[in-house]
N, C-alpha and C positions, 0 to 999 in steps of 0.2 A: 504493500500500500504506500501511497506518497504519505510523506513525514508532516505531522502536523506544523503547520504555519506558525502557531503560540511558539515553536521552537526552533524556528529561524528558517525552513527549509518551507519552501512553498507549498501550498493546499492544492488540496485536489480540483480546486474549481475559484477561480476567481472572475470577475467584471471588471473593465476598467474601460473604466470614461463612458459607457453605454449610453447612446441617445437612440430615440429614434420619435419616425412621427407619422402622423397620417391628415394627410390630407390637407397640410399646411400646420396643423397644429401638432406641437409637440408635447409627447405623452412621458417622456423620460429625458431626463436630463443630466447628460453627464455622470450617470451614476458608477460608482464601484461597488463592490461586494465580494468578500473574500471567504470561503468554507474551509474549515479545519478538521483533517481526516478525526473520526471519535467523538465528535462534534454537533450539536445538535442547534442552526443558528433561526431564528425566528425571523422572518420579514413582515413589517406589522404596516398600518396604514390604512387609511377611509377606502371605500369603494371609488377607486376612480383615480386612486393615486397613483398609479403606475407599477402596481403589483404583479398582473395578469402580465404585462406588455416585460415584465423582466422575466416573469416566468418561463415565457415563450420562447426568450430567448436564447436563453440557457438550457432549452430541452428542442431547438431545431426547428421549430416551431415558427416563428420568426425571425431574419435577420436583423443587425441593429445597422442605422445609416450611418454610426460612428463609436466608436470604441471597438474594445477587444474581449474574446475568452478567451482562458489562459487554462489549463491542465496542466497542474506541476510545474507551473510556471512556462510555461511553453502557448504563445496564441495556436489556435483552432480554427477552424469553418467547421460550424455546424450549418450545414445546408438544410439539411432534414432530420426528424427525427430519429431515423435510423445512425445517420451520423453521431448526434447524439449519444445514442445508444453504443453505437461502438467505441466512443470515448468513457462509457462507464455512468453516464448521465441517466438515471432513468426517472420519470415524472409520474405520479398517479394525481391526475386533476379530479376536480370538487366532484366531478362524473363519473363515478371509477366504470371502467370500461367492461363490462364482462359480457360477453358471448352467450346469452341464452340456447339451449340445445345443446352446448358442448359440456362434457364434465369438466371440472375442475383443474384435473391433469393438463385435459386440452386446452383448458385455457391459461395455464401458466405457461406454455411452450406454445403460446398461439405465433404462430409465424415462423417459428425455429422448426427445424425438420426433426421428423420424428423418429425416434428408434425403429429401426423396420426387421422384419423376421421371415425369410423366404417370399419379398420383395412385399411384405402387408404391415401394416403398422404391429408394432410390437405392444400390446397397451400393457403386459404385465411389467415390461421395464419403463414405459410410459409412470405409470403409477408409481412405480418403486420411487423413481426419481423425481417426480412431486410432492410424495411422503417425504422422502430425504429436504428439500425447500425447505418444507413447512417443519419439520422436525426441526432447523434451523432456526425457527423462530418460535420456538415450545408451540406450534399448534400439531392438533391432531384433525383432520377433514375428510371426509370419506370422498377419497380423489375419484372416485367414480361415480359420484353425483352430478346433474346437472347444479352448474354452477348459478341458474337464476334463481336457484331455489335457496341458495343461503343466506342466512342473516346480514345487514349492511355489514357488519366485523367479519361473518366470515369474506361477502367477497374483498372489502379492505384486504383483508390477508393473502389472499387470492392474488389480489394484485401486486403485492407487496411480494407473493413467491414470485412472480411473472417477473419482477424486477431483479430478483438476484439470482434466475437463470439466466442475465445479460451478464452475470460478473459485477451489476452499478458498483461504483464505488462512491455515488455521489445521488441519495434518492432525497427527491423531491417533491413535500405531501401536500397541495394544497387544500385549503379546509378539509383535512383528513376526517374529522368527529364529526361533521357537520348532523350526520345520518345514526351518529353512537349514542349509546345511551351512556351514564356513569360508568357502570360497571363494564360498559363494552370499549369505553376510552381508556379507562383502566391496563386493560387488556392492551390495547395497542401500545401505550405509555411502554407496558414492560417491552414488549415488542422492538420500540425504538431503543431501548436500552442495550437489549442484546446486541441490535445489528451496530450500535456507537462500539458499544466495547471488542465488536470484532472490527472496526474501524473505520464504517461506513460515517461517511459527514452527510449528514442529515439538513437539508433546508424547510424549514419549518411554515407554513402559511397560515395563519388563524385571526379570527376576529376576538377570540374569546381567549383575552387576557389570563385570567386565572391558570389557562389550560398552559402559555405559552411560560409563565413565571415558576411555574412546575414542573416543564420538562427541556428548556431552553438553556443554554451555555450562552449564546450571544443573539446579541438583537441589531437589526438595519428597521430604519423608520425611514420610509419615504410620504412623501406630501406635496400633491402638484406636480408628481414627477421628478421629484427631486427627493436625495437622501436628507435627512432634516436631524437626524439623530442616528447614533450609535455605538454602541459598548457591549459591555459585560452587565449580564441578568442580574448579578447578585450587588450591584455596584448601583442599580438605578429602580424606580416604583413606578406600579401601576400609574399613579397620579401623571408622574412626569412624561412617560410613554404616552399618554391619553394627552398632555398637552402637546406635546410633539407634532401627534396624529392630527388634531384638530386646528392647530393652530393657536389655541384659546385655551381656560382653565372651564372645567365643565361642573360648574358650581351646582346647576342644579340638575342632573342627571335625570331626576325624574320628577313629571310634575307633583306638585302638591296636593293631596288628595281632598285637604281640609274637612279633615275629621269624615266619620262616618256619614255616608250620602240620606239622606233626606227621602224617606219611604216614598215612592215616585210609582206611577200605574205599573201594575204587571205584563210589561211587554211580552213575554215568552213563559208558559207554563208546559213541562213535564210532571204525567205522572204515572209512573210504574213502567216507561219504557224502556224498552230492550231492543235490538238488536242479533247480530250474528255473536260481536262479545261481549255487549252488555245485558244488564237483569236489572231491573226493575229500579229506575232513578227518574226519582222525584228531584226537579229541579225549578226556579223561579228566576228569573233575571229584569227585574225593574226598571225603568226609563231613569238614564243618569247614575246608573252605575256598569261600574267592573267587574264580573266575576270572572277569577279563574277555573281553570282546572287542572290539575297535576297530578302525576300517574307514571308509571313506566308503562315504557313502548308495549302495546298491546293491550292496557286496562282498559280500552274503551274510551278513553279519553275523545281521540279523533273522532271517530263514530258517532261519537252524540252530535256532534257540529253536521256532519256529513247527513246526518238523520233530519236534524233541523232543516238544513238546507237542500234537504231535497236530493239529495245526491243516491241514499239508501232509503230503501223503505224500512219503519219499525217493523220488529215482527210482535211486538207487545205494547200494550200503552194506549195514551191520549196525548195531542197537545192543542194547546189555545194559542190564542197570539193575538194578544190584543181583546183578550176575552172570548175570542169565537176559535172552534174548532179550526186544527189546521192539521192537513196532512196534504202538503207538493207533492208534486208527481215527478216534478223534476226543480230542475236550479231557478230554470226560466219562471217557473209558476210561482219559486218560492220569491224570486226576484221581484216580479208583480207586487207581490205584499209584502215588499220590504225589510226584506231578510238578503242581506248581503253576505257571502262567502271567500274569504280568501283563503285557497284549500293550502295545505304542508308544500308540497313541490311545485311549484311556482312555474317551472319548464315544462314541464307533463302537464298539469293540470291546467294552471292558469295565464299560461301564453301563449300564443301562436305564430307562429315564425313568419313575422312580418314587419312592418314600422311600429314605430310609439304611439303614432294618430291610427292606427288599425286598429291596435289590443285597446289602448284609450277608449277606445266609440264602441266597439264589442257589443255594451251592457245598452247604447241609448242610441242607435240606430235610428230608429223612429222620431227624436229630435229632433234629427238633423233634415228631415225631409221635407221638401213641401208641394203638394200635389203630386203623391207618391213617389219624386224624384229626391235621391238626397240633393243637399248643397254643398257642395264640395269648400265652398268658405264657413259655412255653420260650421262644418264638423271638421275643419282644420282650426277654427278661432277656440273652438269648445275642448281641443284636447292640448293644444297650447297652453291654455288657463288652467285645466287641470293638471298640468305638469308644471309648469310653475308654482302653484299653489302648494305642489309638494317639494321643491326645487330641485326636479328633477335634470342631470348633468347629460346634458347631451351635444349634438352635433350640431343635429336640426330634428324637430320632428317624424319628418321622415329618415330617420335610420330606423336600422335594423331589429330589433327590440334584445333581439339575441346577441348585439356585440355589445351591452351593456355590462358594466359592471354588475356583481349578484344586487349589491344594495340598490341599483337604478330599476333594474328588474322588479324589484319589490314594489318600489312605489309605482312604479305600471299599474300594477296588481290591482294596489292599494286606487290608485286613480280611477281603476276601471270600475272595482267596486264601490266608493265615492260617488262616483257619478250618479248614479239611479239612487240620492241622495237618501237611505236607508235609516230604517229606524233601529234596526237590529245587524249588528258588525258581529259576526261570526269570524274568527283570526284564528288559525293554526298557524303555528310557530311563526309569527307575525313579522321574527326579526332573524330568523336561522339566516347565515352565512352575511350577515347585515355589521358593518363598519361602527365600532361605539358610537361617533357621533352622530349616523342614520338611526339606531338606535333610537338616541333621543328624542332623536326628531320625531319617530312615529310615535313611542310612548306621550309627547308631548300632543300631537294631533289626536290621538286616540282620546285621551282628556278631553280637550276641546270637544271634541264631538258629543261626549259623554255628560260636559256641563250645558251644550245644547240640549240636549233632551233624549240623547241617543243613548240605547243599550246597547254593552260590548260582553260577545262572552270568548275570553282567551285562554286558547290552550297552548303551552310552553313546556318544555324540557329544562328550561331556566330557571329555578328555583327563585334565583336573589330577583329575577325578573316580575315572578308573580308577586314575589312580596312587596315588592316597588311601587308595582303600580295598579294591581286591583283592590277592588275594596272587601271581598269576601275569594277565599279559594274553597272547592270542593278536592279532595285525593280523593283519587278511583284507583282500585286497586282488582286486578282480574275480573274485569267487571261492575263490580260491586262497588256503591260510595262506602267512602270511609268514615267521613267525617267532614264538616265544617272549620276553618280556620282563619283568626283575625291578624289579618297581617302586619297591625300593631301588635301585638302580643306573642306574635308566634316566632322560632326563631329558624331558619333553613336547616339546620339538622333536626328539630323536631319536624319539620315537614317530608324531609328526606323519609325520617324513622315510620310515618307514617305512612309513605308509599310503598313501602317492603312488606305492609303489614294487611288483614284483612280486617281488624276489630279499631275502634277510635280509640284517637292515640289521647 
């Protein structure tokens, strides 16, 4: 392996001077960046700082208009990703890539030729040798499963074996956890540990500080495309990274809830609904407030929003809305009466690969028309305003929706939903792969809307997030409610304790 850098001898992966730009506007600026074999460095920064655009770089992906990579101190052409790869770079982006229909063998050696055995594939040494990977990183996988079928950690690891049957010497996660749960980040956590200590330098990509303060040796802070900060983990705080990142000191992180909300009509009534994973929850969400909900992956948590919104049918239960019976048939119907959705995966579910004025107008078609014709100035002026209103960072309206940052992406989402100006804001993981200071942003809009008159019911994986900023949480646990909890009074490891569990905590 190349000698680590800390000790005078060059890293396996360095940037220097890296610019580059599109379309007149430049996304990166002069940046360096330097990896240290054993090494685990964190690149931190808002949506739109020039994170993706280095990323790219350094995995073949994109060339840069100026600067250099360096391996071992030696510059490079990475042309393509393959090249990349032959120099030991390998990248698992926010998408991890996996092959539905193939097993899991097949897909760690996807593109590498296969062990062959009187001229057919060989699959028992196919397997051997993807057992051997994964053994490499303490997992155990049944390599002859289809690989669409495992857990988001197992296929992470999946791809993780697929990276060091290139030999990487230099793996590249970006928002690795985005899809983990605690206990499955856990998991990867020890993961990166083993592959540092056999001396693989790790570049790290996350929104979620906690995560990066935990398992990080060095940090690069870029802003505007420019590096803004840089050092050693244990030498600098969340605080000062957060100012870094934004520019600013973020005093108030989350709005003010000012005390408990003001008993407000019953917007949305559950009772005794169920689902394919839920049983029988009774739930109430009143005009002008916040409820959470919190749960590990699989309690039911998402499904209840999806049941609201039209998405699944109950298979038990009633609900009201607004005092009268409700049950959608679909999104659209639940849309009609004012139940807005912004589902978990935002690319699958809530985007369509096209402009920002497309996904924008989506939900309010019919606005835009007059004498059954749209207007093509209505509904360019109308998703303009909506994008601004959220300050969303773009070209022009007309881009692509999909070469957005994740945090630009959201507020699409969020715009699209917005628009068909709802009384009822249904939010699954509202802020996943979202930049702290977008973050804010939304939590503070969601407020807003909330001291308008609007119900919001939020589901999260973010604990310190629910406490922040709803005014009651429900844990659902396999189903089942748990319990009730005051987010002034309760504290993130009593809430944790209580999603593990099936009885109130």
């Amino acid at each position: 392996m190349p000698g680590d850098s800390a000790s005078g001898a060059p890293g396996p992966l360095a940037g220097r001077g890296l610019t580059k730009q599109f379309g007149g506007v430049t996304v990166l600026h002069d940046v360096d960046l330097e990896l240290a074999a054993g090494r685990v460095h964190a690149l931190l920064g808002e949506n739109g700082a020039g994170k993706s655009t280095l990323i790219k770089i350094l995995s073949g992906v994109l060339r840069p208009d100026s600067g250099s990579v360096e391996i071992a101190g030696a510059a490079v052409e990475l042309h393509t990703p393959a090249a990349a790869l032959h120099h030991g770079i390998a990248t698992l982006f926010q998408e991890v890539s996996i092959v539905p229909g193939l097993s899991v063998a097949e897909n760690i050696f996807l593109g590498r030729p296969s062990p062959r055995r009187f001229g057919l594939v060989d699959f028992g040494e196919l397997n051997r040798r993807a057992s051997e990977l994964l053994a490499r990183l303490g997992q155990r996988l049944d390599v002859g499963r289809d690989a669409s079928r495992l857990s988001p950690v197992g296929m992470t690891m999946t791809a993780i074996a697929r990276a060091l049957s290139t030999d990487a010497e230099v793996l590249v996660l970006d928002e690795p956890t985005a899809a983990l749960t605690d206990a499955e980040t856990s998991q990867l956590f020890a993961v990166i540990r083993r592959l540092t200590a056999q001396g693989v330098a790790v570049l790290y990509v996350s929104h979620r500080l906690e995560e990066v303060f935990a398992i990080a040796d060095e940090y690069t802070v870029l802003r505007n495309g420019r590096r803004v900060d840089a050092g050693s983990i244990a030498d600098t705080t969340i605080q000062r990274v957060v100012s870094a990142m934004v520019g600013r000191d973020l005093d108030a992180f989350f709005p003010e809830r000012g005390g408990p909300p003001a008993p407000g009509e019953a917007v949305v009534e559950l009772s005794g609904v169920g689902g394919l994973q839920t049983t029988a929850v009774d739930l109430t969400v009143g005009a002008g407030e916040i409820v959470g909900i919190a749960g590990l992956a699989g309690s039911g948590r998402s499904e209840l929003l999806r049941i609201i919104a039209g998405v699944q049918r109950p298979s038990r239960g009633s609900m009201l809305l607004h005092g009268r019976a409700f049950a959608p048939s679909s999104t659209s119907a639940a849309l009609r009466a004012g139940v807005a959705y912004v589902p978990q995966e935002r690319r699958a579910d809530g985007l369509v690969p096209d402009s920002i004025e497309r996904n924008v107008n989506l939900t309010t078609l019919d606005r835009h028309a007059r004498f059954g014709l749209t207007s093509a100035r209505r509904a360019r002026r109308h998703a303009t305003e909506a994008a601004d209103r959220l300050d969303l960072r773009r070209r022009s309206i007309d881009q692509d929706v999909l070469t957005l940052s994740g945090g630009n992406q959201q507020k699409v989402v969020l715009a699209k939903a917005l628009a068909t100006d709802p009384r009822l804001l249904l939010l699954d993981e509202p802020t996943r792969g979202v930049d702290v200071g977008t973050k804010s942003e939304i939590y503070h809009l969601i407020r807003s809307l909330v001291v308008s008159g609007v119900a919001a019911l939020v589901v999260s994986s973010e604990l310190p997030e629910l406490l922040g900023l709803c005014d009651r949480i429900l844990v659902m646990h396999e189903g089942h409610p748990v319990g009730w909890f005051d987010p002034d009074t309760t504290t993130e490891h009593e809430l944790l304790l209580a999603c593990y569990r099936t009885e109130a905590a």
